[in-house]
N, C-alpha and C positions, 0 to 999 in steps of 0.2 A: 504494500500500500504506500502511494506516495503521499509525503506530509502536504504537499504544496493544495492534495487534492482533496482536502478534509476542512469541511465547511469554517469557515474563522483564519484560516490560513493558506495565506497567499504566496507567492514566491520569494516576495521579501522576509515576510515574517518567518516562513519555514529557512531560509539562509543563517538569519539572526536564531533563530533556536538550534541547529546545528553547530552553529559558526559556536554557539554558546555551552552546547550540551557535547559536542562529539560523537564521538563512538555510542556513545551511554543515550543518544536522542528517543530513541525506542521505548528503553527501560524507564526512563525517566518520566515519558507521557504515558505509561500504561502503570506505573506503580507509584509515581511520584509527581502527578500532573502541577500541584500545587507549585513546583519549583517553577513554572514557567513565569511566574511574577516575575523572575531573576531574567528575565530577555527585557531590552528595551520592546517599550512599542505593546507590551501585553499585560492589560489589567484584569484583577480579577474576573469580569462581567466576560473578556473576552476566553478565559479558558473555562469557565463555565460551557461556552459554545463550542466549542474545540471537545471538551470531554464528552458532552451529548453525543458530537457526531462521531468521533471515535469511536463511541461505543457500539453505535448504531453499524459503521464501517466492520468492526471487530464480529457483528452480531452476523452481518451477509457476509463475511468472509468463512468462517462456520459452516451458516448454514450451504454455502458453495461447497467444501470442503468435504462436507456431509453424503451432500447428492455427488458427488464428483466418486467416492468409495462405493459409491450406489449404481455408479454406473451410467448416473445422468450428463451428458456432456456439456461443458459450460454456456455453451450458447444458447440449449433448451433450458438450461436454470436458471440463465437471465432473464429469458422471457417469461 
């Protein structure tokens, strides 16, 4: 999943949370979102929106994951 394509983040801000987080950018939004106060540019209101869609990203990637062992080919479980 790319950061840049998760509702609240844009290309600059995913740069700036990278450029900030490193390696660790991953870990960091899925167990430690709260840290992203530490990027310029992101207040809490906006990782509020960021953690929604995350989850929401986290929840069809699953459910893809799911149907993909199943047998379902990705393009039928998009649709």
């Amino acid at each position: 999943m790319r950061l840049a394509e998760i509702k609240g983040v844009g290309p600059v801000t995913a740069r700036r949370i990278v450029a900030h987080f490193g390696l660790e950018t991953l870990d960091i939004i899925e167990n430690q979102i709260d840290r992203l106060i530490e990027v310029q540019g992101i207040a809490k209101k906006r990782i509020k929106l960021i953690k929604n869609a995350w989850e929401t990203q986290k929840a069809i990637k699953e459910v893809m994951v799911f149907l993909q062992t199943h047998g379902v080919s990705t393009t039928y479980a998009v649709n």
